[in-house]
C-alpha positions as a Markdown table, in Angstrom:
| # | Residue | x | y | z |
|---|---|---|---|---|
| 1 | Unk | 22.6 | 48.0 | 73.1 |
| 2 | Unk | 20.3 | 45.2 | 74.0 |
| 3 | Unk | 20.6 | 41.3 | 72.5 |
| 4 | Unk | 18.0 | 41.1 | 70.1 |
| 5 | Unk | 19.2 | 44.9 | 68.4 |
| 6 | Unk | 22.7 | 43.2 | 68.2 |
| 7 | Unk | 21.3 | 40.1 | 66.7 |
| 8 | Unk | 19.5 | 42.3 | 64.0 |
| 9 | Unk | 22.8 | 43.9 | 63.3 |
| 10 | Unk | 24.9 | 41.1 | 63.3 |
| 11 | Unk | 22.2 | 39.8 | 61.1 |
| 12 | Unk | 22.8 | 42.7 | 58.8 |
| 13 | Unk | 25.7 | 42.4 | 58.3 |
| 14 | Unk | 26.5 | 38.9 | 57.6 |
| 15 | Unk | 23.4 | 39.1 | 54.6 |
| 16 | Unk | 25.5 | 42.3 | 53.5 |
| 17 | Unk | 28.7 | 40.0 | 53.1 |
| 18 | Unk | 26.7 | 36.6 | 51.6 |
| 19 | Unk | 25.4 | 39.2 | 49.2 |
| 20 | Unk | 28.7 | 41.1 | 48.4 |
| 21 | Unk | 29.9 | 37.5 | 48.0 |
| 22 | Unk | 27.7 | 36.7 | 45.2 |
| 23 | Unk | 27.6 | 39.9 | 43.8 |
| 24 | Unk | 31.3 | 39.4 | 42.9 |
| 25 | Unk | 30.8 | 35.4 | 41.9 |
| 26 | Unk | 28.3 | 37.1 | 39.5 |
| 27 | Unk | 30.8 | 39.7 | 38.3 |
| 28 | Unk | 33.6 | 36.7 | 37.4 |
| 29 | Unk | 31.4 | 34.1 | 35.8 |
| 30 | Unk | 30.2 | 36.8 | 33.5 |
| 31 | Unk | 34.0 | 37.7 | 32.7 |
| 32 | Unk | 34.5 | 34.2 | 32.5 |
| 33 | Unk | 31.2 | 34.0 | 29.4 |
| 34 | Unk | 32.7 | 35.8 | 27.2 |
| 35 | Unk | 33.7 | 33.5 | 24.1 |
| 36 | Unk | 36.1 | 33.2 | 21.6 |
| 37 | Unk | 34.2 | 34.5 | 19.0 |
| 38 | Unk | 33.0 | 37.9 | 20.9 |
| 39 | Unk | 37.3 | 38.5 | 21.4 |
| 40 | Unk | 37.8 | 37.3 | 17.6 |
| 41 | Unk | 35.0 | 40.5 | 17.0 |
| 42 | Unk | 36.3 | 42.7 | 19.9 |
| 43 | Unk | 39.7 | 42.5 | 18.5 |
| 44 | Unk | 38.7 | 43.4 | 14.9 |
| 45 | Unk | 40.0 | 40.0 | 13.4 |
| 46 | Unk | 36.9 | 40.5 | 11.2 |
| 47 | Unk | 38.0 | 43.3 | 9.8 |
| 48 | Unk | 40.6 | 40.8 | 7.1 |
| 49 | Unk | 40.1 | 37.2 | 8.6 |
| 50 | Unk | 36.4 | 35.3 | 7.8 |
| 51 | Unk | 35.4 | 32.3 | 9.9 |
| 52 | Unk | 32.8 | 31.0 | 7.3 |
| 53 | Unk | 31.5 | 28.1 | 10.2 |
| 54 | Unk | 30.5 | 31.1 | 12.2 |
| 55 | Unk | 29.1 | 33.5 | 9.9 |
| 56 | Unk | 31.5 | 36.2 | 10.0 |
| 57 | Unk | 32.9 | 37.7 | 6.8 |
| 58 | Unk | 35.5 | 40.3 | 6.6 |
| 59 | Unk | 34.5 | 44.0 | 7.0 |
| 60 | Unk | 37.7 | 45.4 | 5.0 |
| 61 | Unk | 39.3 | 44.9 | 1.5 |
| 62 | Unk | 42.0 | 42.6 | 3.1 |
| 63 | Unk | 40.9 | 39.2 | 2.6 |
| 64 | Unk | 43.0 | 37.4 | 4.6 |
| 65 | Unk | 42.5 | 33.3 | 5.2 |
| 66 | Unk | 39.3 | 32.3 | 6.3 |
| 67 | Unk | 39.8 | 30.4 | 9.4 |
| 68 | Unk | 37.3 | 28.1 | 9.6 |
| 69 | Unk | 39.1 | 24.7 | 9.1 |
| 70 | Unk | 42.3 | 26.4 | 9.1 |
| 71 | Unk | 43.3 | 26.7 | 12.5 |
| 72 | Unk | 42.4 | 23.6 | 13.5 |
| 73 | Unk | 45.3 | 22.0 | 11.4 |
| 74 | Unk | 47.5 | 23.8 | 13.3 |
| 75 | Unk | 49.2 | 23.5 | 17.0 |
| 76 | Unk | 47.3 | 25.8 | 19.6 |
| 77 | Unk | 50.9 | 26.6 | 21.4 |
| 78 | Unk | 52.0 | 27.5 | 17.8 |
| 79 | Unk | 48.9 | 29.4 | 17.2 |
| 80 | Unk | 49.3 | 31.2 | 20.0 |
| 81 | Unk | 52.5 | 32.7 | 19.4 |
| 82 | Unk | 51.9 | 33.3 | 15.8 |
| 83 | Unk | 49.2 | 35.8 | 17.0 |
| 84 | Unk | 51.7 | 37.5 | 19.5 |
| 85 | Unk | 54.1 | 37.8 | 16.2 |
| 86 | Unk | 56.8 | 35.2 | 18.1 |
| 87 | Unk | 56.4 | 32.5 | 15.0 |
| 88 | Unk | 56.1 | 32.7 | 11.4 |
| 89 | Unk | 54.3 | 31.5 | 8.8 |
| 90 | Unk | 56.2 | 30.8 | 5.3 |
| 91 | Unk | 58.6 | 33.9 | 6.9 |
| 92 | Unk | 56.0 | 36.1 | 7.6 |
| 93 | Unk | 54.4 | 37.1 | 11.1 |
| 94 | Unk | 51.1 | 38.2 | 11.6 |
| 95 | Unk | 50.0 | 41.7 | 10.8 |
| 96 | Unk | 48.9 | 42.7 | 14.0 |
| 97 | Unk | 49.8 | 41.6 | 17.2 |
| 98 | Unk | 47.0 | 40.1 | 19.6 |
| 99 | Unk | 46.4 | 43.5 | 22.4 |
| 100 | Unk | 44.2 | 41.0 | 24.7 |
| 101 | Unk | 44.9 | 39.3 | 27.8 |
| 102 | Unk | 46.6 | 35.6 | 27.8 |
| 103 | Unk | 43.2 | 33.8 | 28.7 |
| 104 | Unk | 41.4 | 35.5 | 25.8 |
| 105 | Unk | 44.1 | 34.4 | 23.6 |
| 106 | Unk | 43.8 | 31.0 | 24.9 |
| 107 | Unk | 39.6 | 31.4 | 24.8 |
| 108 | Unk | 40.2 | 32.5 | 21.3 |
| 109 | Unk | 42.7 | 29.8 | 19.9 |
| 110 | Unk | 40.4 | 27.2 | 21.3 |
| 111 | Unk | 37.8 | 29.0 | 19.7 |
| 112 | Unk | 39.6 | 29.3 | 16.2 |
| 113 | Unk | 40.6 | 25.2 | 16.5 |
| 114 | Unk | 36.7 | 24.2 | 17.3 |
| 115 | Unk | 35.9 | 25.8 | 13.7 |
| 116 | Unk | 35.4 | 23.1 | 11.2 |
| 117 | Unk | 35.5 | 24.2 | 7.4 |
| 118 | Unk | 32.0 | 24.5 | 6.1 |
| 119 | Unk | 30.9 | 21.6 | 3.9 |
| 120 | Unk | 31.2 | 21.9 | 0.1 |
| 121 | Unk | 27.3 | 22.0 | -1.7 |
């Protein structure tokens, strides 16, 4: 093998890396997009909670809290185990535990606490 045909595939290879490189920078920043409200969707919260502020209403008969404002008032370690059904509220824990990872539940508490309660016409 001559100089310049292992330049060319040394060449190669180090654009093949750079680009695998970015390829999997790509693939974490658009993990790391996803928002609180997309999990509160994903995780069928919808389905009894509302978040007025956001524009979701619930989907099912339940009519739990709406959220927006309500969250806020509250503690987002508290929050946070309310949703995994380790705390209580007034003796009762939350209907259905939170299936996600611990940074959505974070993503999503923050989320739920940045939700102000729509003003009153």
């Amino acid at each position: 093998m001559n100089r310049s045909h292992a330049r060319a595939i040394g060449t190669a290879l180090v654009s093949a890396t750079l680009l695998a490189g970015t390829a999997l920078l790509a693939a974490d920043a658009g993990a790391a997009t996803v928002d609180g409200k997309q999990i509160f969707l994903d995780q069928k919260c919808n389905m009894c909670h509302a978040v007025s502020s956001a524009g979701i209403t619930p989907t099912s008969k339940i009519k739990a809290p709406d959220l927006a404002g309500l969250a806020s008032k509250e503690e987002a370690a508290w929050l946070t185990k309310f949703l995994k059904k380790d705390a209580d509220k007034n003796g009762k824990k939350h209907i259905k535990n939170f299936t996600g990872s611990d940074e959505e539940l974070a993503t999503l508490v923050a989320w739920l606490q940045k939700q102000a309660e729509p003003a009153k016409k």
